[in-house]
C-alpha angles and dihedrals in degrees: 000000000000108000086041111128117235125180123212120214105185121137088211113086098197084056088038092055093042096060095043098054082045106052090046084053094072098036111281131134109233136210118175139192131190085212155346098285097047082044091060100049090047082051091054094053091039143020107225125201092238149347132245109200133190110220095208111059135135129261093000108036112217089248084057091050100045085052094053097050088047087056098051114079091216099061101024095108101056107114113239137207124189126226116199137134089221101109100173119126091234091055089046088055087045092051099040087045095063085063103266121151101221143003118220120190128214123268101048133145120243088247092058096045093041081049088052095047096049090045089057100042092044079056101045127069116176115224090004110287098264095042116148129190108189119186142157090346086318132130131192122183103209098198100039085039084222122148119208128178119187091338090309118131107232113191113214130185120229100279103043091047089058084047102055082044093054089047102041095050088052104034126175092021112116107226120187115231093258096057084048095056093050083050095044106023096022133232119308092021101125103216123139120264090234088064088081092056083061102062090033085066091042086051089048094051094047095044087043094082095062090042095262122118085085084077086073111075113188098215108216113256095354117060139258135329125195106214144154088208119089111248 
């Protein structure tokens, strides 16, 4: 599992810092956010593997955030692990029952933590592990998160990636920019609408080698459409 990425969502920073020292330790990658909204915006740069959450922190509680990513389909497949020092068997149902994939209580050891993580991620395959999504002469390999077009290799960040996966599974359907953040971003990330614009430029340049950023129509006063069919 080392090289896998984790982000850390803990409003303590000596907690914070700890994990995160420790996770890199054994060969993780680390994000870390001191809460959901910081989270959110660390989401929206980069998809981690999986999600440590802290279930006690201030304005959006980590039982409220693990609810909110559930419920975005962008994000529903992360797997999630909770962090809480509420050890109670009634917390631990309320925690497992928002969809998250493990419960961890304060005090723990890294190597308990590191087994639980590993257990989780051997478990977990976002997007079944032979998924293919074929379109318009392009090919995405979910599990592998690889992008193909006519045999040529195309190298996405994070977001556009998310981006050519959210248009290639609904073609030929025209979606505004705002519909595109909550797929993309997810609901309740505060990000400007012209940010998608933005991607939408960096996926067009890397599709236009293999003749493909075509494949992309901007629909006047609306948003954007992904279509094989010449607008």
């Amino acid at each position: 599992m080392r090289g896998k990425t984790i982000l850390v969502v803990e409003d303590e920073k000596p907690i914070r810092d700890l994990l995160r020292f420790s996770l890199e330790r054994e060969g993780f990658q680390v994000d870390a956010a001191e809460d959901a909204a910081a989270a959110r915006l660390a989401l929206a740069e980069h998809r981690p593997d999986l999600v440590l959450i802290d279930w006690m922190m201030p304005v959006t509680s980590g039982l409220e955030f693990a609810r909110e990513l559930k419920a975005a389909a962008t994000f529903a497949d992360i797997p999630l692990i909770m962090l809480t020092a509420r050890g109670e068997e009634g917390d631990k149902v309320k925690g497992l029952n928002t969809g998250c994939d493990d419960y961890v209580t304060k005090p723990f050891s890294t190597a308990e933590l590191v087994a639980r993580i590993s257990a989780v991620l051997r478990r977990t395959v976002p997007g079944g592990s032979d998924e293919r999504i074929e379109f318009g002469g392009i090919e995405i390999n979910v599990a592998a998160q690889r992008v193909e077009a006519n045999g040529q290799s195309i190298n996405l960040g994070p977001t556009e990636y998310r981006l050519l996966h959210f248009f290639t599974s609904h073609p030929e359907r025209v979606y505004s920019r705002e519909q595109l953040l909550d797929r993309i971003w997810g609901q309740n990330v505060y990000i400007e609408e012209r940010t998608v614009d933005v991607h939408i430029r960096r996926l067009r340049k890397a599709l236009a080698p293999a003749g493909k950023d075509n494949l992309i129509q901007t629909v006047r006063g609306t948003g954007y459409r992904f279509s094989a069919t010449p607008s």
